[in-house]
N, C-alpha and C positions, 0 to 999 in steps of 0.2 A: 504493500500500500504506500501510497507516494506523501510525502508530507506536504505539499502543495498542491492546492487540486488546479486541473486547469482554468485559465483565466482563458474568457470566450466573448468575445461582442457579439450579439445578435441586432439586424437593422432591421425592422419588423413594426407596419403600423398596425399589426391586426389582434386586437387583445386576447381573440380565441389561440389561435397561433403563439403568441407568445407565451398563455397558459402550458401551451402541448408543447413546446420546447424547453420552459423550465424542470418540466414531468420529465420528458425524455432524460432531459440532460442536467438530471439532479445532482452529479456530481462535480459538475463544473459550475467554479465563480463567474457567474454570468451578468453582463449587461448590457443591458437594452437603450436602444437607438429607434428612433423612430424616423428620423427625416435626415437628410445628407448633413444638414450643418451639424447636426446633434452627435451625429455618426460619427464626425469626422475629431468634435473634439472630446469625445468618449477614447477613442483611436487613441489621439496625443498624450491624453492623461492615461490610462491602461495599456497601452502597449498589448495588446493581447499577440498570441502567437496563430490564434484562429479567426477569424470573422465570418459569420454565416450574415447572407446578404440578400437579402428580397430584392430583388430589379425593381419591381411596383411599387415605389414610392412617393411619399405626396411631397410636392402638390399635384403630381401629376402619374396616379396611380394606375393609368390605364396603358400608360408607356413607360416605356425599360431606359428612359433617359438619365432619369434623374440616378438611377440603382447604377448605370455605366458610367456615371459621371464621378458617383460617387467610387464604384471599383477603383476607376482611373487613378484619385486621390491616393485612396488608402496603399496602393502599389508606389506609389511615386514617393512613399514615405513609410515603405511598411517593411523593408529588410525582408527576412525570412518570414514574414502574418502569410499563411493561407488563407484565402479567400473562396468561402463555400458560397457560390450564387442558388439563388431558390426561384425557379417560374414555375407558371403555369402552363398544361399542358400545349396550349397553343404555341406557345414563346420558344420553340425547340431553337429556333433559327438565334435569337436574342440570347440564349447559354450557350450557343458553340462561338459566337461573337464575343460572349465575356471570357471564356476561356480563353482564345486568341488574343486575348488582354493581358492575359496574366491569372485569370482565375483558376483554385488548385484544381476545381472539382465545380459540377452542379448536378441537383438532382430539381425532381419534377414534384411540382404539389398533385395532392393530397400528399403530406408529410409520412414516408415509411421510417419509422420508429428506431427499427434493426440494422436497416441501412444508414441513414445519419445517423446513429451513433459509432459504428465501422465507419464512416467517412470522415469525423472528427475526429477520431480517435490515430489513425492514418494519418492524419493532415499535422494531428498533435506532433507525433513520433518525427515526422519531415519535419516538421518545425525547428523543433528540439537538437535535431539532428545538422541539418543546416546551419544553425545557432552556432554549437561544436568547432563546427566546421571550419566557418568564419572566423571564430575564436581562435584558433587553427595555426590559419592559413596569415591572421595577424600576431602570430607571436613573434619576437624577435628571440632568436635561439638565445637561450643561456650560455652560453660557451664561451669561455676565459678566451677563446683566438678568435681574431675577428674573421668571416669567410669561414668557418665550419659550421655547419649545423647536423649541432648534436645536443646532446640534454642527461643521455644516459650516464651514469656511474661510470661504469667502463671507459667511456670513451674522456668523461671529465679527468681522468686521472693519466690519459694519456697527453691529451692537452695541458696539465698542468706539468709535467714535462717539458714539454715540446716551451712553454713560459722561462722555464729554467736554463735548460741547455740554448737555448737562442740564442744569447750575448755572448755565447764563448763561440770559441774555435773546434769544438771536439770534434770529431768524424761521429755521422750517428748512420747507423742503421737500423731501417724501419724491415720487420717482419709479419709479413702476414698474406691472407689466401690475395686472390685475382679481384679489383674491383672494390676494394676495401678503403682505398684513398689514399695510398698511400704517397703519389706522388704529390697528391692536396696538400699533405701534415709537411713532406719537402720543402713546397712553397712555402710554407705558415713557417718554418724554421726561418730559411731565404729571409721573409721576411722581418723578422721579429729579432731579425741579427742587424750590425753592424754593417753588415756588408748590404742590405737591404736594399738599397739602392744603385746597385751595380750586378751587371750579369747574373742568372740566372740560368743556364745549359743544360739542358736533359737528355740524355743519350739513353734508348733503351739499347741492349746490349743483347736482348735475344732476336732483335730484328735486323740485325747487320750480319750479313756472312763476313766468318772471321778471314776473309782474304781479302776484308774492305776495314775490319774490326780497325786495324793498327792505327789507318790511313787517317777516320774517320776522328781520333783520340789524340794523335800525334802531329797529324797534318804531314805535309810531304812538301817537298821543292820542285819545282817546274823541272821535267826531264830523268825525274826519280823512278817513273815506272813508266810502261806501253801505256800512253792515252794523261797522262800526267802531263797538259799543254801549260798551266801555271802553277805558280805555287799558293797551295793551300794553307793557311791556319785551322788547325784541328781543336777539337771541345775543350780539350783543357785548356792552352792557350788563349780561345776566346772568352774562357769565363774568367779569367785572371782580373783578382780584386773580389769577386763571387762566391756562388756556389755549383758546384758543377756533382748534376744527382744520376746516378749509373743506378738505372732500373734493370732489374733485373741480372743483378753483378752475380748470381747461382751459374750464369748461361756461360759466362767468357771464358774462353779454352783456356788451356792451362800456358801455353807461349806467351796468351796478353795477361795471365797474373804477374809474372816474371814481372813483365815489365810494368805494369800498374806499380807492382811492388817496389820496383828502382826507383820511379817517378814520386810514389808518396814518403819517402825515404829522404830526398833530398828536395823537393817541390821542383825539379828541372826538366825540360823535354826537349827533345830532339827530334824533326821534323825527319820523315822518309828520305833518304837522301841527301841530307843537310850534315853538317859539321862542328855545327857551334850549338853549344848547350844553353837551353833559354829557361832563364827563372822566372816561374808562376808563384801568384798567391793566388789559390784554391780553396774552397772547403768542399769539403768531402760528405756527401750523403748519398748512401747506397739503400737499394732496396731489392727483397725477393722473396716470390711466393714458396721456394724450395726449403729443405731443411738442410741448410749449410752443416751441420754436425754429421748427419748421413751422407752427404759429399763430402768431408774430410775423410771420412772414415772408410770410403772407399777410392781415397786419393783421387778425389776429382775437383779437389777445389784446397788449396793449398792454406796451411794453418797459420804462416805467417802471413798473409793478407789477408787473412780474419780478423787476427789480432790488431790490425795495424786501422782496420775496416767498422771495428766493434769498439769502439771505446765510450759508446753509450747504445745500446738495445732496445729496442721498443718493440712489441710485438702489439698492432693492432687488433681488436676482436672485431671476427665476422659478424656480418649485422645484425646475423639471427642470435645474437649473445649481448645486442645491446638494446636494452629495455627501453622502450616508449620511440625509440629513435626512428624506425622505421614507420611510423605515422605522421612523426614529425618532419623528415625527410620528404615523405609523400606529397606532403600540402607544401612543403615549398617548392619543390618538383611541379604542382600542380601552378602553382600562382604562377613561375617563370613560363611553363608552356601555356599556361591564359593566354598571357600576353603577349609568345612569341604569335601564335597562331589566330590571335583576335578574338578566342573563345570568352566564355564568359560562365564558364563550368559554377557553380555553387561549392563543390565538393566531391564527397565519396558520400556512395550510400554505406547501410547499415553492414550490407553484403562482403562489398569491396573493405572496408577496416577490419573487418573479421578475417578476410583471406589474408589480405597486406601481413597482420600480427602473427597467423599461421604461417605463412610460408618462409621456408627452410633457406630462401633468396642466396642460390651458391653462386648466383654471380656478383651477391655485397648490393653494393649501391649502386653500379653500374648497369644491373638487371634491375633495380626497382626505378634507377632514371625511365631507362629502355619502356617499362611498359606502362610508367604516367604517364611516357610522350604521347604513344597508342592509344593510353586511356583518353586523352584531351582529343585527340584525333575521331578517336572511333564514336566517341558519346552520344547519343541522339537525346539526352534528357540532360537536366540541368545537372546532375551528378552523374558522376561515373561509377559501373557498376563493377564485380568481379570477372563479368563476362566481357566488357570491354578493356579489363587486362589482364586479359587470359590465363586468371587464374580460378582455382576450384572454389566451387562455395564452402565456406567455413562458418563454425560457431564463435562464435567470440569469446575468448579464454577469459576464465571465473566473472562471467553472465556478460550482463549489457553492459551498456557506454557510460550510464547513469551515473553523473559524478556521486551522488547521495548516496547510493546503492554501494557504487566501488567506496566510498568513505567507510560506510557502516561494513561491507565487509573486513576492512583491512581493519578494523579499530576492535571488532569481533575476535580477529583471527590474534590479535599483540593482546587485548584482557584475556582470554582461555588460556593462554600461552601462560602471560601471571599466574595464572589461578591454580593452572598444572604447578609451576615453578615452584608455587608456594603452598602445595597442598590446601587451598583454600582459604588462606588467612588473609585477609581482606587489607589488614594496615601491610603487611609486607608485599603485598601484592602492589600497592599504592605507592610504594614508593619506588619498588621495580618500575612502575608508567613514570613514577615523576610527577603525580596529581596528589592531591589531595584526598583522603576516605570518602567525603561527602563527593567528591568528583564524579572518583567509583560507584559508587551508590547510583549516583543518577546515569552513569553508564550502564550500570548492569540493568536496571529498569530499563533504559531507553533502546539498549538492543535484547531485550528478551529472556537476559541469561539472570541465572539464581548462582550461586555459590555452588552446589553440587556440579554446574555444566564445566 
């Protein structure tokens, strides 16, 4: 049972009618409107999230103008308010008119009872839901780095990290699966150093054939090799002052560790064919999704340039390990493709947040971009569903979305916990919360529980 019942405007000049909708819809705070202006500053002051709306209003109750006029209004200022219109049989043409207005829904008089109340009830939930959503989709992430959005424990703890090591020099290497960000947390390093303001070089290292690898890291002199018409400056050398981030440093054969290993040794390089030893200032940040310890150990990835590679470690967690983040991520996912592609999505349905929090997303964050883009593309309703990103329908883990609901669960779930801890003794349970007795008291009332639970 909900501790606020729904808040409802009804616009209705017919007394009989407004009887039989107070009946019907005895569990919602309702109020009544009779005429457009009445209507509209009921609206202002109650903000409801429903409005059921008679088109036939006076003065002029035998035409649908005045009910369209006032739709128009309450839309123009109503956020997420569904709007239930109400005609008469004749009027079929005047409800598929207000719905192409904006209205959620309409049915036909004689008022069916079972139906409007599944229609508000509906319209509630979309409300509610949409509310969320937008709440959402306006948050400004939590996150100690500016440009990351995340919220999760997990990921706060890598971020405040990445806060620390930024202003030094150390070599960091970031670990973790495909898709995960890690070239993102590179940047936020890049940035959040000294060197911020100068070069930036990313080299992935498993998409170069190593008979380009050298060329590519080193640079070469015009006439150094077949097809070598000028000479090149290579990654290191152009990030000189920077950061230069070797994604992927699992993939490099073992000939270009050698020489990584000489280069980070003494910061000098020497161009393909060249003679003269050139000093870089570099920082170093590597990344890779392999398990560099099972490449040592089968000699495929050399231990002094691990060492030299590792002198701070971060292992990012895949995103199905970072709580809440993948909703959060969604909705900002969702606002950038709005407005890459001009849509003007509302959200996720009930559907698609349920699948989002379920799914196992083994491609990170790169796989949950990939199918908001889809979803924003594919949508034909104001939100997007599971089906438009093509994932499975899902339940929503321990129940609904219901902030109240989720509160009372978790606050349920840490007093039982007390009460276990403490065999029932109600002051040491209290002080375990950190509240008061009388606190307790009015908790254990308020969520159901006795001493014995």
């Amino acid at each position: 049972m909900k501790d606020n019942k729904l808040s409802l405007l009804l616009v209705e000049d017919d007394e009989g009618l407004i009887r039989q909708f107070r009946w019907a819809l005895s569990d919602a705070d309702m109020v009544v409107a009779s005429n457009r202006e009445d209507a509209l500053a009921e609206f202002r002051r109650v903000r409801p999230p429903v409005v059921i709306l008679d088109l036939g209003l006076p003065p002029e109750p035998e035409s649908v103008r005045e009910g369209l006029l006032t739709l128009e209004a309450i839309l123009a200022h109503g956020g997420d308010t569904k709007v239930i219109v109400a005609t008469g049989q004749e009027n079929h043409e005047a409800a598929l008119r207000a719905v192409a207005l904006g209205a959620y829904d309409f049915y036909q008089k004689p008022v069916d009872v079972d139906l409007l109340r599944h229609m508000v009830e509906r319209a509630s939930r979309l409300a509610d839901l949409e509310t969320e959503n937008r709440r959402l989709m306006d948050l400004t992430p939590q996150s100690p780095v500016d440009g990351i959005v995340a919220s999760s424990p997990q990921m706060t703890r890598v971020l405040r990290t990445i806060e620390k090591i930024a202003p030094t020099d150390v070599a960091v290497l970031l670990l973790g699966e495909s898709g995960t960000g890690k070239e993102v947390l590179a940047h936020a390093v890049h940035r959040l150093s000294p060197r911020g303001k100068k070069p930036f070089v990313a080299i992935n290292c498993a998409a170069i054939p190593e008979t380009l690898l050298e060329s590519e890291l080193f640079g070469h002199e015009k006439g150094a090799f077949t097809g070598a018409i000028k000479q090149t400056i290579g990654k290191i050398e152009s990030a000189h002052g920077g950061t230069l981030f070797l994604d992927e440093i699992g993939d490099v054969p073992m000939p270009m560790q050698v020489k990584l290993l000489r280069f980070l040794q003494d910061q000098v390089v020497e161009r393909i064919g060249g003679h003269r030893p050139i000093q870089v200032d570099v920082r170093i940040v590597c990344a890779t999704n392999q398990n560099l310890d099972d490449l040592m150990s089968t000699g495929r990835f050399r231990e002094d340039l691990y060492y030299r590679l590792n002198e701070v470690r971060m292992t990012i967690p895949p995103l199905r390990e970072r709580e809440g983040d993948p909703i959060l991520l969604a909705t900002y996912f969702l606002k950038k493709f709005n407005a890459q592609f001009a849509r003007k999505l509302k959200g996720f349905g009930s559907d698609a947040l349920a699948a989002i929090a379920v799914h196992p997303w083994r491609g990170n964050v790169r796989e949950l971009e990939n199918r908001v883009k889809r979803g924003v593309v594919m949508a034909d309703g104001m939100a997007i569903s599971a089906a438009d990103l093509e994932l499975a329908p899902a339940e929503l883990p321990n129940g609904s979305l219901d902030l109240r609901e989720a509160r009372a669960r978790a606050e349920r779930g840490v007093v039982q916990m007390a009460l276990a801890q403490t065999n029932g003794n109600l002051s040491r349970a209290s002080k375990l919360l950190g509240i008061s007795r009388p606190t307790l008291y009015g908790l254990l009332e308020g969520l159901g529980l006795d001493v014995a639970s």
